[in-house]
N, C-alpha and C positions, 0 to 999 in steps of 0.2 A: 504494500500500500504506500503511496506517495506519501511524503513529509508533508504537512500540513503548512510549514511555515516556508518552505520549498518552492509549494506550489503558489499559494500566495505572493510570494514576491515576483514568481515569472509573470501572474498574471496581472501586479500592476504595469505591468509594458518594459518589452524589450531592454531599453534604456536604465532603466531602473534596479533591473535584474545582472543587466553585463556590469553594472556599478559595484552592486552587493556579491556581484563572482571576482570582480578587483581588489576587494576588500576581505574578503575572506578565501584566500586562492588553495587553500587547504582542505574545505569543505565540496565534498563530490554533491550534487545534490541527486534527491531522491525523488523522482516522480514517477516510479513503477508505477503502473497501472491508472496514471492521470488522463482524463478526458480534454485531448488539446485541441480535440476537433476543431476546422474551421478558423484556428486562430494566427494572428499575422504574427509571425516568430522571423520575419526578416533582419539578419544580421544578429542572432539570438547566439548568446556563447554558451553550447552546452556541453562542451568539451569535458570526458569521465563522467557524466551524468550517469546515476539509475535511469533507463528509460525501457524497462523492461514489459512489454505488454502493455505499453499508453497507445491512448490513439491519436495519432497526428492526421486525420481523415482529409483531406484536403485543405489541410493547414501549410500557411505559406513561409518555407525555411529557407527561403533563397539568402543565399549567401552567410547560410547560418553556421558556428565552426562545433562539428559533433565529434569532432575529435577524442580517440580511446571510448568513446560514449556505448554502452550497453542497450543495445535496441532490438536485443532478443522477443521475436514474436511480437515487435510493435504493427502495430496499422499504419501504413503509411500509403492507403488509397489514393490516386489521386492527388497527390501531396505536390507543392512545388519547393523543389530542392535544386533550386538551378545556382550553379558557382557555390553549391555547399561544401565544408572541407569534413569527410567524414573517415580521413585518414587510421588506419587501425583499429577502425567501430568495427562490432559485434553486431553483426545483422543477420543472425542464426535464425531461419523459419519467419523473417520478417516481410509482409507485404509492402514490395512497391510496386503494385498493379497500376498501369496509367499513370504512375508517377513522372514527373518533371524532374529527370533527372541530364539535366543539359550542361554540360561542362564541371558536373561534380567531380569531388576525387577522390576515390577510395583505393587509395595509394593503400597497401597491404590491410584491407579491410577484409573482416570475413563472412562472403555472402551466402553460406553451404546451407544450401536449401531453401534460401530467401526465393519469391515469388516477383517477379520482374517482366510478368507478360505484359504485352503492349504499353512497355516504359520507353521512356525518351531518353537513349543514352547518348545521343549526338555527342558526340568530343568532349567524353568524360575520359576519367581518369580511374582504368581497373588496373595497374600496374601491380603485380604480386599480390593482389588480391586473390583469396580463393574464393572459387565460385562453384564450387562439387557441389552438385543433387541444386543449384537452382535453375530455375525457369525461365530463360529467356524466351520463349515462345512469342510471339509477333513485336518482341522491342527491337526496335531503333538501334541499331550500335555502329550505327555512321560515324568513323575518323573519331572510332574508340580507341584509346593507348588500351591492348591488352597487354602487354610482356614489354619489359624492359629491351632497348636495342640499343644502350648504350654503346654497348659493346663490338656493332658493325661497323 
């Protein structure tokens, strides 16, 4: 169950929130299983977050940074995650059906078994990302970085 006092401060607005994550840079916060449906989280810091089974339903995280962030079995329907950085996130069995995921980057994030049919992965960023047992079924993965080529 989400931190009560967690949730409260995300939801007096963006700004407010990435303020009281400056100031207290120790504290992960906790919003397992929060109802974010619907909500504007553009530029939202929720880097190491609990975000275990919350629903982000068409909630707009563009350029949000969910960095190391737990989003095991989250809802991420329809969600817009454009330019999000979701580097090293846990995205184990999480829905991003139709999601907006346009230039994100899940630079070694792990998507095993995450649901990503007809997502928008236009010139995102799966580099070392694992993606065993998910679903890419009609997404978008136009001038996707999949594998590192540094090295050609």
């Amino acid at each position: 169950m989400a931190n009560p006092e967690h949730l409260e401060i995300l939801k007096r607005g963006v700004k407010e929130c990435n303020q009281w994550r400056k100031d207290n840079p120790d504290v992960k916060p906790d919003l397992e299983r929060a109802d974010l449906g619907d909500a504007d989280l553009r530029g939202a810091y929720l880097g190491g977050a609990n975000l275990e089974l919350a629903n982000f339903e068409r909630t707009n995280l563009e350029g949000a940074n969910l960095e190391r962030a737990n989003l095991k079995g989250a809802n991420l329907f329809r969600a817009n995650l454009e330019g999000a950085y979701l580097g090293e996130a846990f995205l184990g069995g999480t829905i991003l059906v139709g999601a907006n995921l346009f230039r994100a980057n899940f630079y070694r994030a792990i998507l095993g078994g995450a649901n990503l049919e007809g997502a928008n992965l236009f010139n995102a960023n799966l580099e070392e990302a694992n993606l065993e047992g998910a679903n890419l079924e009609g997404a978008n993965i136009s001038g996707t970085i999949l594998e590192d080529k540094s090295w050609v």
